[in-house]
C-alpha positions, -999 to +999 in steps of 0.1 A: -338+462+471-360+491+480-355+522+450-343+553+463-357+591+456-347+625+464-318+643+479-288+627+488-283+623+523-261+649+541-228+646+557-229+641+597-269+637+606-289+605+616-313+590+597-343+578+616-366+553+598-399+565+594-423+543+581-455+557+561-484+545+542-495+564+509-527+562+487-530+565+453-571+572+447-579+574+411-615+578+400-614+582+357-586+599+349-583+619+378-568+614+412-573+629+450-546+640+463-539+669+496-524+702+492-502+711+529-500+744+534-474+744+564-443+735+565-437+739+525-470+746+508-473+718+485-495+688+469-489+652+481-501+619+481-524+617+512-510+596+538-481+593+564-464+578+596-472+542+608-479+546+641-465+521+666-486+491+668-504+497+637-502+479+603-497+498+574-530+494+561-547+507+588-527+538+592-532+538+555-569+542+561-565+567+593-542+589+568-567+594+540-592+603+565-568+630+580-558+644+550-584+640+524-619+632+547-623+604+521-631+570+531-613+545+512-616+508+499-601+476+482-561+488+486-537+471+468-501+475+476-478+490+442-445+489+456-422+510+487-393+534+482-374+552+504-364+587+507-339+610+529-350+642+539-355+665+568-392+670+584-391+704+601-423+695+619-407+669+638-369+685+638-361+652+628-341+639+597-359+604+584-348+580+563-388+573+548-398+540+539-426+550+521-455+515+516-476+529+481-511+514+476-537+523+451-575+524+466-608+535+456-623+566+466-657+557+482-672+590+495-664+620+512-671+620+550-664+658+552-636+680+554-600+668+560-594+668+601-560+675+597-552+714+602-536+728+571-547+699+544-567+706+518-584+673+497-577+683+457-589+663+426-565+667+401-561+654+365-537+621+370-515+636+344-506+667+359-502+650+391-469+637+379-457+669+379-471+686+405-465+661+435-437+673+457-414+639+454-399+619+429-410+588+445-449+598+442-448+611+409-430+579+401-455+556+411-484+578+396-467+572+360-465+538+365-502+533+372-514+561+346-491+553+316 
């Protein structure tokens, strides 16, 4: 069985599964994670949707790119959990299935491509407060405590 984070669903709306790929990228004591500004300004674990006919890993590595501008090597799966919420971006509520690897940072290419991220390095510690979900922050204590 998959853990669950987050809200609880609400009454009356449909799910629909999203499926995403998310990178924990420590380097010491620190990790790199992407501050969006739009829809909610807030700091997150780069990555995001699996695109049809992609594998996780892949999108895994297209994310980080997006978001951070980092290229990325050696992931290793941690662990999924899923979460209900609504994605104003999409007008869409999703039930996220959300695939959590740990990788290592191997250089910046440049700035993120994706409009509205920001790349961050932040102290691993503090990161498990100031990640917007439960589900991150969880799996950010399990690798740093």
């Amino acid at each position: 069985m998959i853990r669950r984070f987050g809200e609880p669903t609400v009454a009356g709306k449909r799910y629909i599964m999203r499926a995403g790929a998310y990178a924990i990228l420590p380097l010491g004591n620190d990790v790199l994670v992407t501050h969006q500004a739009q829809p909610t300004p807030e700091y997150q674990l780069p990555g995001g949707g699996i695109d049809a006919g992609e594998s996780p890993l892949q999108a895994l590595y297209r994310e980080v790119i997006e978001e951070t501008g980092w290229k990325v090597s050696a992931p290793r799966k941690l662990g999924a959990f899923r979460r209900f919420t609504y994605m104003p971006e999409y007008d869409l509520w999703a039930e996220k299935l959300c695939h959590i690897y740990v990788a290592r940072p191997v250089r910046a290419l440049g700035e993120p491509t994706e409009a509205g991220h920001l790349a961050v390095w932040m102290d691993a510690h503090d990161a498990e407060h100031q990640l917007a979900n439960e589900g991150d922050r969880h799996f950010i204590r399990q690798l740093f405590d």
